[in-house]
N, C-alpha and C positions, 0 to 999 in steps of 0.2 A: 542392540546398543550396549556399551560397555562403561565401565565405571569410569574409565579411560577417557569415552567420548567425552562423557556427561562433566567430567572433569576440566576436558580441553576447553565446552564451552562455556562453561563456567566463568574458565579464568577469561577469557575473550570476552565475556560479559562486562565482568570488572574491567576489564581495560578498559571496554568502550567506556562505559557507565563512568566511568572515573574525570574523563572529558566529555560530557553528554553534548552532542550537538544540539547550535542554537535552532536548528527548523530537523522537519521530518528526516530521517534516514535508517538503510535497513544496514541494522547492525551485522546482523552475520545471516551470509547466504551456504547455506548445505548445498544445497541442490547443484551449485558450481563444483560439489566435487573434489574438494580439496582436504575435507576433515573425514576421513574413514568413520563409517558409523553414525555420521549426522547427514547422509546426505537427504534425509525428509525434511528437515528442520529448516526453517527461517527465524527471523527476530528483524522485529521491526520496534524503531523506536518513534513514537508519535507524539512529542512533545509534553511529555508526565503520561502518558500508557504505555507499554513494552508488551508489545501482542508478539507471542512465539506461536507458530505455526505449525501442526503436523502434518504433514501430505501421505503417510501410510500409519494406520494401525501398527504400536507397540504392541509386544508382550505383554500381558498385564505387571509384571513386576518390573516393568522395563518402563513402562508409564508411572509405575509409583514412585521409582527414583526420579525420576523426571522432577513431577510435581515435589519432592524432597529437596531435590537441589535448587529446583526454582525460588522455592518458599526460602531457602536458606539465602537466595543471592539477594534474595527483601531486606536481609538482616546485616548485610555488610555494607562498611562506612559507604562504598562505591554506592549502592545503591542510594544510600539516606541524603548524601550529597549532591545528586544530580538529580532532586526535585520528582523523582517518577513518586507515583502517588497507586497507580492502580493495571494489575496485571494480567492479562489475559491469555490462555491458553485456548486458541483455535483448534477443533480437530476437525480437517477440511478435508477427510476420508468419510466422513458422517455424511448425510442429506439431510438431517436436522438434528437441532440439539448440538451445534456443531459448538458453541461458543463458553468454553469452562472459565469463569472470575475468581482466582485464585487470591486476587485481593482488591479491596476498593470495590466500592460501588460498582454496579453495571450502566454503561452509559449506550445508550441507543445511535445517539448523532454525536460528530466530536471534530472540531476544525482544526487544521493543522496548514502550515506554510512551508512551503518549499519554491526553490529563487526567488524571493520575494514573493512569490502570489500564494492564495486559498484555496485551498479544498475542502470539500464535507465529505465524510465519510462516514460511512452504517459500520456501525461494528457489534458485535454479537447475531446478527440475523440474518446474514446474508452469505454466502461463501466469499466472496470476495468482498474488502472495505470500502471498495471505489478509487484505489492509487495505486501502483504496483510501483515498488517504492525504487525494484533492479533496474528501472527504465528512467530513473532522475537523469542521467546525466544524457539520453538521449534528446530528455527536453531541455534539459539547459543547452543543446545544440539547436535545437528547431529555434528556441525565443532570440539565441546569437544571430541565427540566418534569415530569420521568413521578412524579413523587412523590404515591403513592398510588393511581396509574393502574394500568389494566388495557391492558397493548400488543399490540398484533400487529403482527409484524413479517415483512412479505411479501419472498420473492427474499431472504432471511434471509443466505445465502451462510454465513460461519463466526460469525455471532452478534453481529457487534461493535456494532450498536444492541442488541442485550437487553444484552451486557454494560453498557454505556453506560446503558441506562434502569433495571436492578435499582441500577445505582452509583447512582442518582439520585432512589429509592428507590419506585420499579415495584413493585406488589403481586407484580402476577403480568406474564410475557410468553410471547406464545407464538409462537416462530418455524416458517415455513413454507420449504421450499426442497426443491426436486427432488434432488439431490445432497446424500445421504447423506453420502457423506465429508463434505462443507462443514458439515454439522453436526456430524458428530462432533469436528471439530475445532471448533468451537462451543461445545460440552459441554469442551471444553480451553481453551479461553481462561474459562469462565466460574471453573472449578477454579483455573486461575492465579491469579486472583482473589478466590478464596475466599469466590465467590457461592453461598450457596442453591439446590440444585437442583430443589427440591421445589415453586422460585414458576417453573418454568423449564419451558414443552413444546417437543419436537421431532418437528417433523411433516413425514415425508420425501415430499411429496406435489409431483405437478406441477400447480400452481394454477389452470393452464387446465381440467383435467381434474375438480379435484375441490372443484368448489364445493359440492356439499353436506358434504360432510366439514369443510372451515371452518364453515360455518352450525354445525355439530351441536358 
C-alpha cells in the first residue's frame, strides 16, 4: 500500500464522514476493486463506531501509516462533526486478537439500524460483526417483495434476511445455517424487533449434509 492509497482513502473518508448517514453503512468497499492498493480494506460505518477492516497482513510500516492516517482522520472537522466517537481497526487475517481500539472505549455488543429495523452486533471477538453491511441493498429488496411469501433462507448466518422478509411481510421463513450460535443470535435480532416467532424456523443443519431434512 502506498501513500497514494492511504491518501485516496482518507479523503473518501472525509467525504463520507462529512454527510454521516443516518443508520448503518459501509463506507468504502476495497475489495470491489476499484482503488489500486486498497483492495484489503473495508470501512464500515455503525452509527458513532467506524470499524475499518483488514483481510490480508500489511507490511509492518505499511500498518503504521495506516494507523497514522487513521488517528489523523479523528482529528478532522469531518470526523468531529459526524458524531463518531470510537474507532476500530479489525485485522480479520488474525485467528485471535483480531480486534485493534484505536480510540474510544472497547464495546463488546453494539445496536445499529438499517431500513428501519435492529441488529446486535459482537464487535471485537468474533471475526465477523453479525451484518455484512455489501448486502443492505439486497435486503432492502427481499423486505420490498417477500409480502405473503414463504422464504428460505440458506447460509442464514444471524437471520438478517428473515428479519428483513417478516418486516416485509413473509408468512413464514425458515432459516438454515451450520452455526447454532449464528442463529441463536438470529432469534435475537428477530425479538429486537418484535417479530413473530411462531412464522420463524431455525434449522441448525449443514446444508451440504442434509438435504433431506430441507425437503421434509
Amino acid at each position: 500500500m502506498s501513500s497514494t492509497a492511504y491518501n485516496t482513502l482518507q479523503q473518501h473518508l472525509i467525504e463520507a464522514l462529512g454527510s454521516p448517514p443516518d443508520e448503518a453503512r459501509r463506507l468504502f468497499h476495497g475489495r470491489g476493486r476499484l482503488w489500486p492498493g486498497l483492495e484489503q480494506i473495508t470501512v464500515d460505518w455503525l452509527q458513532g463506531i467506524v470499524l475499518v477492516a483488514l483481510f490480508r497482513e500489511p507490511e509492518s510500516a505499511d500498518l503504521t501509516a495506516l494507523r497514522q492516517m487513521l488517528l489523523e482522520l479523528t482529528q478532522t472537522p469531518a470526523w468531529q462533526a459526524s458524531g463518531a466517537h470510537t474507532l476500530l481497526l479489525q485485522h480479520r487475517y488474525r485467528q485471535q486478537d483480531s480486534a485493534e481500539w484505536l480510540l474510544g472505549e472497547a464495546v463488546e455488543h453494539w445496536q445499529i439500524s438499517e431500513n428501519g429495523l435492529r441488529y446486535l452486533l459482537d464487535l471485537g471477538s468474533k471475526q465477523n460483526s453479525g451484518l455484512f453491511l455489501d448486502m443492505r441493498l439486497g435486503r432492502q429488496w427481499v423486505q420490498a417483495n417477500a409480502n405473503g411469501l414463504r422464504v428460505l433462507n440458506l447460509f442464514a448466518y444471524t437471520c438478517a434476511f428473515s428479519v428483513a422478509a417478516l418486516a416485509g411481510g413473509a408468512s413464514r421463513v425458515v432459516n438454515l445455517d451450520m452455526a447454532r450460535a449464528a442463529l441463536s443470535r438470529g432469534r435475537d435480532n428477530h425479538r429486537l424487533n418484535q417479530q413473530d416467532l411462531s412464522r420463524v424456523s431455525f434449522l441448525g443443519h449443514d446444508l451440504f449434509k442434509s438435504w433431506g431434512k430441507l425437503r421434509k
